[in-house]
C-alpha positions in Angstrom: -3.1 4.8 0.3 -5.6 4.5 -2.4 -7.1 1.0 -4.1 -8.6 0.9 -7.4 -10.9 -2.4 -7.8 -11.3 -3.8 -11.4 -7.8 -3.1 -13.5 -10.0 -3.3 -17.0 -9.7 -0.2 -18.9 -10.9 2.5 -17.3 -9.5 1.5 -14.2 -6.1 1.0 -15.2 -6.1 4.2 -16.5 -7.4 5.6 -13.0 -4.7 3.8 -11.4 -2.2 5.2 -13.4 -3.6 8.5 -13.2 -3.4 8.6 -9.6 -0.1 7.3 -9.2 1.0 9.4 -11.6 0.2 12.7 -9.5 1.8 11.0 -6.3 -0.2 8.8 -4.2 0.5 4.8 -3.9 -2.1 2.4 -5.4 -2.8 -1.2 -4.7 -5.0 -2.7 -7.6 -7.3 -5.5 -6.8 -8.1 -7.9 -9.8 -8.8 -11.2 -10.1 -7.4 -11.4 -13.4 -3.6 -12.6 -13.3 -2.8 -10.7 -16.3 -4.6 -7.4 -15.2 -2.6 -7.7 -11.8 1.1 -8.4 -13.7 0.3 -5.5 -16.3 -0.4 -3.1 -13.5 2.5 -4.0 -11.6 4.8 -3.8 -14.7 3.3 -0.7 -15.4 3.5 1.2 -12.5 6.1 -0.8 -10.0 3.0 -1.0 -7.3 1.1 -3.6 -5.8 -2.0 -5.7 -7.1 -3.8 -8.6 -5.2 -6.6 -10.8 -6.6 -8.5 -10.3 -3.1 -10.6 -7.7 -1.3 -9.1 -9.0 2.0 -5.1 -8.9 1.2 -5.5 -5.2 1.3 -4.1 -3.8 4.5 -7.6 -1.2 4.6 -6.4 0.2 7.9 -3.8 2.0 5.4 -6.6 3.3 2.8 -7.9 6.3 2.6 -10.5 6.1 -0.6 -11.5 2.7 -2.9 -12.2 3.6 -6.5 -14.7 0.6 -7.6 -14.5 0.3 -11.4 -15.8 -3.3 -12.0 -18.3 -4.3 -15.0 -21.3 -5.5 -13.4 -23.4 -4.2 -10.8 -23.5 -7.8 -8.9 -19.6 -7.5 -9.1 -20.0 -4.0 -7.5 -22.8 -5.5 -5.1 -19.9 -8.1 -3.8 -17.7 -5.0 -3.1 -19.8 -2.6 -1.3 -21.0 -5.6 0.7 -17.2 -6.5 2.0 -16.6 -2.7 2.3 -19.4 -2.7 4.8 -17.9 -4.7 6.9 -14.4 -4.7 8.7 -13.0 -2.2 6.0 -15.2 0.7 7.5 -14.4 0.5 10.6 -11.6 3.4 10.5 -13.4 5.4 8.2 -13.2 5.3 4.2 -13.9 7.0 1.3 -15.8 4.7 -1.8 -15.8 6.5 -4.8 -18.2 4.0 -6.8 -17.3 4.8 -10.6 -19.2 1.1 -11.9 -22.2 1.8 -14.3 -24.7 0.5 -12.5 -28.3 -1.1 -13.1 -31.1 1.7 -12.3 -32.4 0.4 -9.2 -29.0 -1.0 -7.5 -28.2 2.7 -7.9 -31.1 4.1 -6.1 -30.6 2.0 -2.8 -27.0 2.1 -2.2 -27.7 4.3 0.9 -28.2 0.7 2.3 -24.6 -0.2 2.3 -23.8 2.8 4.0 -22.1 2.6 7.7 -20.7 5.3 9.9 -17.6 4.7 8.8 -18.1 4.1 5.3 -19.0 6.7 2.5 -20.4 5.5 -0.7 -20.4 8.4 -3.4 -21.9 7.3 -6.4 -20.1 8.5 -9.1 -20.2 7.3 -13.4 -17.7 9.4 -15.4 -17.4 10.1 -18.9 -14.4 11.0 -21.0 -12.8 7.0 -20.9 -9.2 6.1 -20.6 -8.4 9.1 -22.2 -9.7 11.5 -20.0 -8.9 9.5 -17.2 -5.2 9.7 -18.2 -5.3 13.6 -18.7 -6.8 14.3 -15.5 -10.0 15.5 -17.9 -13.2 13.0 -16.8 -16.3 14.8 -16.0 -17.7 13.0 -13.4 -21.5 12.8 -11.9 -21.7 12.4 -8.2 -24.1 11.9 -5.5 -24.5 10.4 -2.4 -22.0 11.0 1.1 -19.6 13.2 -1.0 -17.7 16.1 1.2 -16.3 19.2 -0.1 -12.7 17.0 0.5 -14.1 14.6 -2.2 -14.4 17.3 -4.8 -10.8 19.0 -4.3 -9.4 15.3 -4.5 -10.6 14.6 -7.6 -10.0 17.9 -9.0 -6.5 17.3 -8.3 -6.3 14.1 -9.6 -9.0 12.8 -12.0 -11.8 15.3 -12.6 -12.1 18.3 -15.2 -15.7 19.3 -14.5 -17.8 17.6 -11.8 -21.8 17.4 -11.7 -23.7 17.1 -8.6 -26.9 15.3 -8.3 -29.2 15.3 -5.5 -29.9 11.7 -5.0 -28.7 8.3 -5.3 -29.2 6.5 -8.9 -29.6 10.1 -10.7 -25.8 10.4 -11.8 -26.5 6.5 -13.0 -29.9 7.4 -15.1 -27.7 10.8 -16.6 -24.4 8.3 -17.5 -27.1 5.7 -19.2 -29.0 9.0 -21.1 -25.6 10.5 -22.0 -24.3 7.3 -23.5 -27.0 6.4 -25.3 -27.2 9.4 -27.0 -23.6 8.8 -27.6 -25.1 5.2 -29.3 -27.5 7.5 -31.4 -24.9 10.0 -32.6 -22.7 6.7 -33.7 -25.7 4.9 -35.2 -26.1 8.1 -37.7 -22.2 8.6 -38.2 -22.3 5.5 -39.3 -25.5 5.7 -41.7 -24.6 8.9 -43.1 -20.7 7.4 -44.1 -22.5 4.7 -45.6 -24.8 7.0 -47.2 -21.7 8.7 -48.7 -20.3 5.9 -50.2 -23.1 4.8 -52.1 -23.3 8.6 -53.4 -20.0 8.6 -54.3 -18.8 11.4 -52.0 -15.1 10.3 -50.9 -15.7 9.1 -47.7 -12.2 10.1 -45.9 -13.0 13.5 -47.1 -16.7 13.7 -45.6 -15.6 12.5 -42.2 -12.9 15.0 -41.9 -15.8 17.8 -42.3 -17.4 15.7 -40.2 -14.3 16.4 -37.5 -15.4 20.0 -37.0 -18.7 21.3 -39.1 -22.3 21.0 -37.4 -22.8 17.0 -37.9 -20.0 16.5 -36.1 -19.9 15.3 -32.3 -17.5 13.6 -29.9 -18.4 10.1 -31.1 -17.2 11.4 -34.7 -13.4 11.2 -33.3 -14.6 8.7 -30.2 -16.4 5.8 -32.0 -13.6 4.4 -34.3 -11.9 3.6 -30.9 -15.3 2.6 -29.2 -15.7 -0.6 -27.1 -18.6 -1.4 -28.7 -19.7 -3.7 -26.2 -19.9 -1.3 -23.2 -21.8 1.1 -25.1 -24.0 -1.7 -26.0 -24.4 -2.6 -22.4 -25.5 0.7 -21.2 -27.8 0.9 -24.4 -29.6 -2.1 -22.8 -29.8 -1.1 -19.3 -31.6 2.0 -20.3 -33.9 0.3 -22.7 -34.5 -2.0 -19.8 -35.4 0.9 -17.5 -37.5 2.6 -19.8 -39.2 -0.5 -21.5 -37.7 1.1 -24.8 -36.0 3.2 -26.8 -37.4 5.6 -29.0 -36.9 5.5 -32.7 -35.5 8.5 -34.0 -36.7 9.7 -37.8 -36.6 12.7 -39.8 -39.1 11.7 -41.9 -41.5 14.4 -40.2 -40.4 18.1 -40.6 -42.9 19.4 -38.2 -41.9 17.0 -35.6 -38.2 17.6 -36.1 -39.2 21.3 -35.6 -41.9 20.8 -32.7 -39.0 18.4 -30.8 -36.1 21.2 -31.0 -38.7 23.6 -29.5 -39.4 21.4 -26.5 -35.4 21.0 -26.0 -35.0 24.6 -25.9 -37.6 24.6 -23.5 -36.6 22.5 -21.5 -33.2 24.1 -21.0 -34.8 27.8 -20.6 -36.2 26.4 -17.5 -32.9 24.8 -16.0 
């Protein structure tokens, strides 16, 4: 048996995902309305408590809360009775920079905490299609399960709080690309270029990106989130111009650089 904590979004759509390729799911919300759509959705269980779980059933615990204190009160219970058998805690949460790095803390011998953020949203969740970064007590039985069930490409990082700092540096450069879809449509308006017609080159020429098809559906306020806890980490964000053509020029050569040495 599986459980999936936090029925929001994503989660749901991990739920459904893995009960749609066989296995049985008990969501855990404390949302009434979370825990009745699930059930009406899928015909399984949901409970509004950690402890109404019967753990010595589980076999893995997605955790796909909002907050790291929210994923701090999880790992903390899972730390306790529910590890006692042995468990699997695939910890999908965005978490703050530093949380991230320690969670070898929470770890117990029967408890495995992989750290694990994944991209591609409810969508890719759905499909089967995330790519998702992992590090931490992950076995090779991790990666076959999710490859089965959830993952289209997995990443492996070699310490705790790396896959966290890459989902933060990935989204926000999701935040950029957005920020200058944006600017450039309202660019083309005021040039008087037909603005439906610019965004469907947009779709598939060289400006184009994932957040060009993404961002209309965007929850604006996770990307926000993420935007601050990397601005947060970093005491900033850089501002991004092109008023200097050597420095556009000088900054691609780094990137490629950069890359060469991968």
């Amino acid at each position: 048996m599986l459980v999936v904590v936090g029925l929001g979004n994503i989660g749901i759509a991990i739920a459904t995902r893995l009960a749609a390729v066989g296995h049985d799911v008990v969501g855990v919300d404390l949302a009434a309305d979370r825990r009745a759509l699930w059930t009406q959705q899928s015909g399984q269980p949901a409970v509004a408590e950690l402890s109404a779980v019967e753990w010595s059933e589980v076999d893995r615990v997605f955790v796909v809360v909002r907050m790291t204190d929210q994923a701090e009160q999880v790992l903390t219970w899972l730390a306790g009775p529910a590890a006692e058998r042995g468990l699997a805690c695939h910890l999908v949460t965005t978490l703050e920079t530093g949380f991230a790095a320690g969670l070898a803390r929470y770890l117990r011998p029967g408890l495995r905490i992989v750290e694990q953020p994944v991209s591609g949203g409810a969508a890719g969740a759905l499909a089967g299609a995330l790519t998702v970064l992992t590090a931490g007590t992950d076995a090779d039985s991790d990666a076959d399960f999710l490859r089965a069930t959830l993952a289209a490409r997995i990443v492996s990082f070699d310490a705790y709080g790396e896959p966290t700092k890459a989902k933060l540096l990935n989204n926000v450069t999701g935040a950029y690309n957005a920020r200058a879809l944006a600017q450039m449509l309202t660019i083309a308006k005021a040039q008087g270029v037909d603005v439906g017609k610019f965004y469907e080159v947009l779709l598939t020429a060289s400006g184009g990106s994932w957040m060009a098809t993404g961002f209309l559906d965007l929850l604006d306020e996770t990307l926000a989130k993420d935007v601050h806890l990397l601005r947060d980490e970093l005491g900033g964000l850089p501002a991004v111009t092109l008023d200097d053509d050597a420095e556009l020029i000088a900054s691609l050569g780094r990137a490629r650089a950069l890359l060469a040495d991968r």
